[in-house]
C-alpha positions, 0 to 999 in steps of 0.5 A, a space after each residue: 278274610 278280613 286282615 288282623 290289625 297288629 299293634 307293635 309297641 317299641 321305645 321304652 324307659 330303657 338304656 336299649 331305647 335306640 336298640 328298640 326303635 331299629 329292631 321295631 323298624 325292621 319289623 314294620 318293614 317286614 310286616 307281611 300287608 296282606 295279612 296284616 294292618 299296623 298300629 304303632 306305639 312308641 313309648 318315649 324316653 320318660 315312659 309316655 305312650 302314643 300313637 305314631 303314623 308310619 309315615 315318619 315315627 322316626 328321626 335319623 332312622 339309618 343313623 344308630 347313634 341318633 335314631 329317635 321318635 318323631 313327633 307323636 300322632 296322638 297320646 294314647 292309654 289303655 284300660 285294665 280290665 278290659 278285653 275289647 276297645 283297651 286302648 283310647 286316645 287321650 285327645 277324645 276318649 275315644 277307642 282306637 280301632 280294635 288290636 288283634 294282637 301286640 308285637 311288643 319290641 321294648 327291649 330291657 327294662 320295662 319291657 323284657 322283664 316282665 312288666 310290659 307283659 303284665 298290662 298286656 296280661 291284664 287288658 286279655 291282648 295276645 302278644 309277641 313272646 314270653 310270658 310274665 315270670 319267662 320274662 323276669 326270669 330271664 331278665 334276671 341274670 342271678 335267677 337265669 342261672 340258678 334255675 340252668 344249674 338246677 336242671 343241671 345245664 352248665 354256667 359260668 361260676 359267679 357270685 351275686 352281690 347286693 348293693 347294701 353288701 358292697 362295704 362287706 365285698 372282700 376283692 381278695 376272696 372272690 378273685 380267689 375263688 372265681 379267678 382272673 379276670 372277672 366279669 361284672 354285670 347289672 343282674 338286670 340289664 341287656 344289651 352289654 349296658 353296664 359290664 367290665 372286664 377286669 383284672 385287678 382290685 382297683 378295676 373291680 371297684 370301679 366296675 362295681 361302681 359302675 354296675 351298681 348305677 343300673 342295678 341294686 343286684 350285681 353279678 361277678 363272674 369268671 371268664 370263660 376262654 371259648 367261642 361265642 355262639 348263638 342259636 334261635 329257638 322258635 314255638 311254643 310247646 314244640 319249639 324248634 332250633 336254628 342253625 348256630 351262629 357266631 361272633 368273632 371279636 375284635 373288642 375285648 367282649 361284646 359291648 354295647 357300641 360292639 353290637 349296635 354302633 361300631 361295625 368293626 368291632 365285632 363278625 357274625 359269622 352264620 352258619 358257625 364253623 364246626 362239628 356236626 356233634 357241637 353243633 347238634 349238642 348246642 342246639 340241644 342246650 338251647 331248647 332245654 335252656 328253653 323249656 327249662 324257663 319256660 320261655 315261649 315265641 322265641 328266645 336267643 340262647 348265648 353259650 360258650 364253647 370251650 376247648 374241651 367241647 364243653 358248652 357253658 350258657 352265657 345267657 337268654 335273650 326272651 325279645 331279641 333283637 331285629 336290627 340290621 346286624 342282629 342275630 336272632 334273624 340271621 340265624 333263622 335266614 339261614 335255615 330257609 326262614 326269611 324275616 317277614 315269614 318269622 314275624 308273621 310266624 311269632 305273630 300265629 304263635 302268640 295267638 295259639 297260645 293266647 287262644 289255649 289259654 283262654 280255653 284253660 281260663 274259660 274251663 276254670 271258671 265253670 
């Protein structure tokens, strides 16, 4: 049986760059070879795509703070429309061996948010994840929980702010209905990019400042006294939930360097410590949460746990990541589920969906 060529797709525009090359490292490592050829695409800083030879695609690859892209093989670019030879290399025109299926690791925008989907979409290429409106959906902070309070799934309070508003923004009135201290984050961003904590009128205007430099839509929101869990979801019509995770802080929040550079900022503690009830009503959150934005392949669900037993969705992550301290991995390592076994796994879901799809495609032409 001939082997499945993979193309992963990492980098990106992004401020989560660096996040994408580590995650996209540890799947290439993993990558079961028996089953399996790779490709690999690394889109650099300013957006341009090329192939890269596995042998040394990265600079400083054990050093998160200076991980980089190597010098590139060749320029590569794809043709819409197409369903076969879609990607060509820029040298010569000429196709670049077939590509069964995509594991697009591009983390933030231009890559989560739908748009890296869509080119997929339109060259017919199965890929790793969810689909174009899961994937902006989930991006989008303000639309992200609209969507749970309609199906009646608890979030943190907040109001939205646009930038054209920022003159109108009374501190007074939205520290009195929300409370104190607030949470301002770019509606579409990840990886804690762009997020403050604050507790008075001069830290809040200085956070929108700051918020406003990565977003034209802005979130406030109260602050949720709890514990941070996690859990992984996993499939498609039929996902399945992990074991709960969670994350002991010694920083104020979980920020970015929190997460990827300083190793004392924050514990995972896998499996979590707590009642079976808890851990039963997390996971069942999670897959609601899922199903409810229609998220497919995999999923990070990020919740609250309060005093009170309550749990209060924090938020979804649609491409999580799989770097060395990463989560979403460790979660599915604890219930029996190694890494190359979950990448090979994304890779066969995205394949079955991609081939029902291509049914109801083909059952609509007729």
């Amino acid at each position: 049986m001939s082997k499945l060529r993979v193309a992963i797709i990492f980098g990106g525009k992004s401020t989560e760059h660096q996040v994408s090359l580590q995650s996209a490292k540890n799947i290439i490592n993993e990558l079961d070879r028996t089953k399996f050829d790779l490709c690999l695409i690394g889109i650099n800083e300013q957006g341009q795509w090329h192939e890269y030879s596995e042998a040394d695609y990265l600079l400083n690859s054990d050093n998160p703070k200076t991980i980089s892209l190597s010098n590139p093989y060749r320029a590569i670019a794809i043709i819409p429309g197409s369903h076969k030879e879609q990607f060509i290399s820029l040298e010569d025109g000429k196709p670049l061996p077939q590509i069964d299926v995509v594991f697009p690791i591009v983390h933030g925008a231009y890559g989560e948010d739908g748009t890296l989907q869509g080119v997929l979409h339109m060259i017919d290429m199965p890929y790793v994840g969810p689909n174009i409106i899961s994937a902006a959906a989930c991006m989008d902070k303000d639309i992200t929980k609209r969507l749970l309070k309609e199906a009646e799934l608890a979030v943190a309070p907040f109001v939205t702010i646009m930038a054209h508003e920022t003159n109108t923004i009374s501190y007074k009135e939205i520290s009195h209905e929300l409370g104190l201290p607030l949470f301002i984050k770019p509606a579409n961003l990840g990886s804690s990019v762009g997020i403050s904590k604050v507790n008075n009128e001069e830290e809040f205007k200085a956070a929108l400042k700051i918020a406003f430099e990565y977003d034209l839509k802005v979130i406030v929101e109260s602050a949720i006294v709890g514990r941070e869990i996690e859990c992984a979801v996993l499939g498609n019509e039929v996902p399945e939930a992990s074991p709960c995770g969670e994350i002991v802080l010694n920083d104020a929040f979980y920020a970015y360097n929190t997460k990827y550079i300083d190793d004392n900022g924050a514990k995972v503690v896998v499996p979590a410590q707590m009642s079976d009830e808890n851990s039963t009503h997390i996971r069942n959150v999670a897959l609601k949460a899922y199903r409810v934005l229609n998220c497919l392949g995999m999923a990070r669900v990020d919740v609250f746990l309060t005093q009170d037993d309550r749990v209060i969705i924090n938020e979804i992550n649609t491409l999580p990541g799989f770097t060395n301290i990463s989560m979403y991995p460790k979660l599915w390592q604890s219930a029996g589920l190694g890494y190359q076994s979950l990448i090979t796994k994304l890779i066969e879901l995205a394949l079955a969906h991609h081939k029902k799809t291509a049914l109801l495609k083909t059952k609509c032409e007729i």
